[in-house]
C-alpha positions as CSV (number, residue, x, y, z in Angstrom):
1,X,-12.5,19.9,-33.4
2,X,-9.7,17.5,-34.3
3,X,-10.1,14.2,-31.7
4,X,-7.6,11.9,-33.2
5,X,-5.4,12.4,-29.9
6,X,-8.1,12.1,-27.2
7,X,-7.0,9.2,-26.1
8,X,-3.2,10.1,-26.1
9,X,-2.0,10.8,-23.0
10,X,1.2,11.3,-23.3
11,X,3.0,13.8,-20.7
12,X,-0.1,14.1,-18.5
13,X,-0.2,12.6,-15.1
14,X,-2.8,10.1,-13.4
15,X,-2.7,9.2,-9.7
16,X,-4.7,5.8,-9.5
17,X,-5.7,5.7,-5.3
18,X,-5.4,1.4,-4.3
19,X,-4.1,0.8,-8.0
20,X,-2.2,-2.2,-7.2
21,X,-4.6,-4.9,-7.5
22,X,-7.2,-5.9,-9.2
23,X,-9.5,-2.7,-11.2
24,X,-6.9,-0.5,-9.7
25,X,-4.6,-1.8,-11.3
26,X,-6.4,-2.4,-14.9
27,X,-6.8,1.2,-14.4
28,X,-3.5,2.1,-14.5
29,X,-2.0,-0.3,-16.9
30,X,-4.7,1.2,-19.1
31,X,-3.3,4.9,-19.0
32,X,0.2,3.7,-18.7
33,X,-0.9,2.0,-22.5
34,X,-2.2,5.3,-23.4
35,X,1.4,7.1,-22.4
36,X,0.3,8.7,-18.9
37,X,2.9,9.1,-16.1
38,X,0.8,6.7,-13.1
39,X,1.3,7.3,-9.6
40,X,-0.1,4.5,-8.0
41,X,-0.8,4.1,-4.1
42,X,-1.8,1.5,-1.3
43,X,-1.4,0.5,2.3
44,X,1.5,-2.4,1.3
45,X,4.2,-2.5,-1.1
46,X,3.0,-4.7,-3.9
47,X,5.2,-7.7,-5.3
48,X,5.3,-5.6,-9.0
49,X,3.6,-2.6,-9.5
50,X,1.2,-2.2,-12.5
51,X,3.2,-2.2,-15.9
52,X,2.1,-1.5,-19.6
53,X,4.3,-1.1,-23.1
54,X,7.6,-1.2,-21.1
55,X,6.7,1.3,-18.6
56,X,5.8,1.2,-14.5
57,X,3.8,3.0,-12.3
58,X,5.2,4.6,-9.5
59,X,4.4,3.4,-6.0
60,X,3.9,5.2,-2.6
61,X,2.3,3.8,0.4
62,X,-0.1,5.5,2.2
63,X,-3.4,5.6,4.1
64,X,-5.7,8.1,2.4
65,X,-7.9,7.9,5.9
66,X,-5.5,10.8,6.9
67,X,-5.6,14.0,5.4
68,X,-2.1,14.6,5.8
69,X,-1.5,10.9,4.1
70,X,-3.5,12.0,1.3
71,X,-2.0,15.5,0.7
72,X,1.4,13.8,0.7
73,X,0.7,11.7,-1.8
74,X,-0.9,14.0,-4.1
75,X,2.6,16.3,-3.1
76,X,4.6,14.0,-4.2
77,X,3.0,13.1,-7.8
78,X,2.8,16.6,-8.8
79,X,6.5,16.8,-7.6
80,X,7.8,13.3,-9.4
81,X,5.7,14.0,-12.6
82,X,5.6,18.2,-12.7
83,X,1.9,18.0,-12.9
84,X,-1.0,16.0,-12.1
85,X,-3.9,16.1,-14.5
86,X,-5.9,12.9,-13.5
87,X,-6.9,11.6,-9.9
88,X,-8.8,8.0,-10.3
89,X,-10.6,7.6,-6.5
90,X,-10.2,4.0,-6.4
91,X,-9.3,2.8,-3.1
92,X,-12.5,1.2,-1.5
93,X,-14.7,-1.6,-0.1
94,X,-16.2,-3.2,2.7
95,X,-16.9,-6.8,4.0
96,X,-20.7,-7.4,4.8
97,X,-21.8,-6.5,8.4
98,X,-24.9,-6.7,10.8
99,X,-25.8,-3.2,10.8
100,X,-28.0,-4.3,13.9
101,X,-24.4,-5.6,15.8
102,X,-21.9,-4.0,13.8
103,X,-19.3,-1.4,16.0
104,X,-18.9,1.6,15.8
105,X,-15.4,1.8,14.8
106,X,-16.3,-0.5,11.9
107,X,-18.7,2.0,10.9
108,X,-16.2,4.6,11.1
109,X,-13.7,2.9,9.5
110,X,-15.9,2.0,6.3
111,X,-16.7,5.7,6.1
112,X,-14.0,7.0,6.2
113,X,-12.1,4.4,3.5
114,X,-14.9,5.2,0.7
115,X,-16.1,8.9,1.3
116,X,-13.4,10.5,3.9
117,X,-10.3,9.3,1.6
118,X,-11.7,10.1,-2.0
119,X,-12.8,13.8,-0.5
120,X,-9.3,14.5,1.3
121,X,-7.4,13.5,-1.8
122,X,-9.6,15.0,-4.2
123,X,-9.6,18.4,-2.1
124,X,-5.4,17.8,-2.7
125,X,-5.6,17.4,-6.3
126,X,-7.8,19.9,-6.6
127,X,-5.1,22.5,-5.3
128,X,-2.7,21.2,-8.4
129,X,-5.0,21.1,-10.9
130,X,-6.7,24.7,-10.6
131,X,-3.1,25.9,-11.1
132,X,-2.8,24.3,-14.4
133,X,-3.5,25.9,-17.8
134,X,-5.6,22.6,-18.7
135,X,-7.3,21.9,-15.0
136,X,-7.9,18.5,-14.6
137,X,-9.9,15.5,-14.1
138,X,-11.2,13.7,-10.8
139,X,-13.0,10.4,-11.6
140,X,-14.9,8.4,-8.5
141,X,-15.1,4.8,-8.7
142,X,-18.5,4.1,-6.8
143,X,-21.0,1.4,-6.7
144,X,-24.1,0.2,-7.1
145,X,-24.7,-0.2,-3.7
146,X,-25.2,3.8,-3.7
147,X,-28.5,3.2,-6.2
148,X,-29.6,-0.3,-4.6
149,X,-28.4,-1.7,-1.5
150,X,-28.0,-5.2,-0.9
151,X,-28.3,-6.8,3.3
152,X,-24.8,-6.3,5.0
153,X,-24.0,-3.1,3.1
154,X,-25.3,-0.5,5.2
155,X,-22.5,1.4,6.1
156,X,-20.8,0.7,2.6
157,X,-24.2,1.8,0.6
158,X,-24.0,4.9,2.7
159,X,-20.7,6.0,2.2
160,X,-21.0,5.2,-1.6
161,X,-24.1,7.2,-2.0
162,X,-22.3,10.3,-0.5
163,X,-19.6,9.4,-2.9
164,X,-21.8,10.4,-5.9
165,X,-23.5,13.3,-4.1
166,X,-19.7,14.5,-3.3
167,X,-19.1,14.3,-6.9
168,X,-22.0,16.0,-7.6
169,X,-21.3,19.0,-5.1
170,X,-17.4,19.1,-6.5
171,X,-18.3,18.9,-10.2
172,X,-20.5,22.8,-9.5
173,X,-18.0,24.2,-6.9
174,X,-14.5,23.2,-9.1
175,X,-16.0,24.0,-12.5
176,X,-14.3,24.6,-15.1
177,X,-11.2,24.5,-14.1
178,X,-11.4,20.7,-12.9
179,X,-14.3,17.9,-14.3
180,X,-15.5,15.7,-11.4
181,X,-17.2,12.5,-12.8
182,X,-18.4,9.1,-10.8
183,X,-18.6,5.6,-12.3
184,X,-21.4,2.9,-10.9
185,X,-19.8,0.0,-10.6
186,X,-21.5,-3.2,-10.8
187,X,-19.9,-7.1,-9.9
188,X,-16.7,-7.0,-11.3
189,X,-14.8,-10.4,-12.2
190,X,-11.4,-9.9,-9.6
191,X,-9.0,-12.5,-7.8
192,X,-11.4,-12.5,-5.1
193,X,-14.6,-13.2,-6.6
194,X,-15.2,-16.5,-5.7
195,X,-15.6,-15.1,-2.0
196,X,-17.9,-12.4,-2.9
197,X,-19.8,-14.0,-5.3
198,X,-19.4,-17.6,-4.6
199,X,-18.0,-21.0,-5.9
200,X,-19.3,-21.1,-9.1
201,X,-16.9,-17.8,-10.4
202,X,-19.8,-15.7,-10.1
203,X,-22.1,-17.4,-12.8
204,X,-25.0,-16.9,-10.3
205,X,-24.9,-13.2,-10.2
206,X,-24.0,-12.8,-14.1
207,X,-27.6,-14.3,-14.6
208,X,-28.9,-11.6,-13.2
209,X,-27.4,-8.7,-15.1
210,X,-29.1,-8.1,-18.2
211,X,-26.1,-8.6,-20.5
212,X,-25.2,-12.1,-18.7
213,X,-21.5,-11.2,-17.3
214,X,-19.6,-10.0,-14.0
215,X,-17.8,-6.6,-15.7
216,X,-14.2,-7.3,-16.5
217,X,-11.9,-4.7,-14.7
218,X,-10.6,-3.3,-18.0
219,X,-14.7,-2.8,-18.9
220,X,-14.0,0.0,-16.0
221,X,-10.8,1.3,-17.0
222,X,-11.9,1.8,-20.4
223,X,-14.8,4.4,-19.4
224,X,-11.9,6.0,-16.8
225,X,-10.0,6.7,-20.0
226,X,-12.9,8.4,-21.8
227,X,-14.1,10.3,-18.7
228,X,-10.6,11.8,-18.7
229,X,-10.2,12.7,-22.3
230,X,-11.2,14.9,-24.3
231,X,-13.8,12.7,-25.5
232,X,-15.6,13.7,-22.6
233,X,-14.6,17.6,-22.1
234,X,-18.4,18.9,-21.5
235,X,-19.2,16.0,-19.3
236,X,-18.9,16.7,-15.0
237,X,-21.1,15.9,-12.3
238,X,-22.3,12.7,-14.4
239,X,-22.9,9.5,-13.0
240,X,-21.4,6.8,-16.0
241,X,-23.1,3.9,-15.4
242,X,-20.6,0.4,-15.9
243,X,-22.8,-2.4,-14.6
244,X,-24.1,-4.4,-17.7
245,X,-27.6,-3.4,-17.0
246,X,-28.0,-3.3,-13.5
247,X,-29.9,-5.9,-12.1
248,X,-33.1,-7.8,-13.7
249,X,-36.1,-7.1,-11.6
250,X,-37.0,-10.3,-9.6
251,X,-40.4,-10.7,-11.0
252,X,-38.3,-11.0,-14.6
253,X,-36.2,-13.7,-13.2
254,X,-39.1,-15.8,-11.9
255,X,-41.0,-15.2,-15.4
256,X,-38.0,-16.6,-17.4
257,X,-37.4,-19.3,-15.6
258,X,-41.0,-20.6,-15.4
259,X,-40.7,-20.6,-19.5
C-alpha cells in the first residue's frame, strides 16, 4: 500500500472546535501546513485566525453547548468547503472547584462544555461524513484527568472520562464509515501556563513526567494529523496517549530525590 501521501491533505476538510488559541490553534495551523481546508470555531472573534503556508482558517462563532449551535456549524463547513472529512473536538476546560461548595450550574456548565458539545457536534459531523465515499474522522481531545484526577477537578474528570467512553461507544456504532479516536492529554506548555501550573513556567510539574517536559501544543497536533490519516486507517475507539509518560509515581519522586 503506497503511503507517501498520508499526510497530504489536500482537498479534505477539518473542523478544529475552540481552534483559535493555544493547541486549537497548533492544530489547525498543523493541517492547514498539510493542505486541509480548516474551519475553525469559538465563542469570540479572534484578533487573526490561525494561518499556515499562506493560507487561513475560516472562522465562525458559536457555542457548541447548543445543539442547534453545533449543527450550524458543522452546516456551514460542509457548505463552505463541499465536504468535511475531519472533526478535531477541541473546545474544553475547567477552572478548579470545591466539589463540596461548587453550584450546580457550574456543574452543568462544565458538563456540558467537555461531553455535551463534543457529542452534539460529533453526532453533526457524523451525518456528513456517512455520506461520503471516504467517511471520515472524529478525533477527541481529552485528558488525563479522565485516567487520574487531581483535587478541584471533579466535574472536569467526570466529563473527560465520559469523553473517552463516548468515543469508545461512537467508534462501534459509526464503524466503518467514520474512525472515532481520543487523545490523553497531559500539561501542555500554553499562554496560560503560568496560572495553571505556576510561576516557575511549569518546571515543577515537568519533573514529574517521566520525559521531564510540559507537552508542546504541536506534540498534540502532530498525533491529530496521524489519527486522521491514512497512517492510522485500522485504528478507532483507541485511546493515543500524548502525556510524556504520565505521571511518576510519588514513592519514585521521594526515592530520587533522597539520592
Amino acid at each position: 500500500m503506497d503511503l507517501s501521501h498520508a499526510m497530504d491533505f489536500t482537498g479534505r476538510a477539518v473542523l478544529v472546535t475552540g481552534g483559535t488559541r493555544n493547541l486549537g490553534a497548533a492544530t489547525a495551523r498543523a493541517f492547514l501546513a498539510a493542505g486541509a481546508d480548516v474551519m475553525v470555531c469559538g465563542r469570540g472573534s479572534p484578533a487573526a485566525p490561525p494561518s499556515a503556508g499562506g493560507r487561513s482558517a475560516a472562522f465562525r462563532a458559536a457555542d457548541l453547548r447548543d445543539p442547534a449551535a453545533a449543527a450550524a456549524l458543522v452546516a456551514a463547513t460542509a457548505e463552505r468547503f463541499g465536504r468535511l472529512d475531519v472533526l478535531v473536538n477541541n473546545a474544553g476546560g475547567s477552572p478548579d472547584a470545591d466539589a463540596a461548595t461548587v453550584s450546580p450550574r457550574f456543574v452543568e456548565k462544565v458538563v456540558a462544555l467537555n461531553l455535551l458539545a463534543p457529542f452534539f457536534t460529533a453526532q453533526a459531523a457524523y451525518r456528513v461524513m456517512r455520506e461520503q465515499p471516504d467517511g471520515g474522522s472524529v478525533i477527541n481531545i481529552g485528558s488525563v484527568s479522565a485516567h487520574s484526577p487531581q483535587p478541584g477537578t471533579a466535574a472536569y474528570s467526570a466529563a473527560k472520562a465520559g469523553l473517552l467512553g463516548l468515543t469508545r461507544a461512537l467508534a462501534l456504532e459509526w464503524a466503518p464509515r467514520v474512525r472515532v479516536n481520543h487523545i490523553t492529554v497531559g500539561p501542555v506548555r500554553t499562554e496560560n501556563a503560568a496560572a495553571l501550573y505556576g510561576d516557575d513556567d511549569g518546571a515543577a510539574v515537568a519533573g514529574i513526567v517521566p520525559l521531564g517536559r510540559l507537552a508542546e501544543p504541536d506534540d498534540v497536533a502532530r498525533a491529530c494529523l496521524w489519527l486522521a490519516s491514512s497512517h492510522s486507517s485500522y485504528v478507532s475507539g483507541a485511546d493515543l496517549a500524548v502525556h510524556g509518560g504520565g505521571e511518576i509515581p510519588a514513592r519514585q519522586v521521594v526515592r530520587r530525590n533522597s539520592l
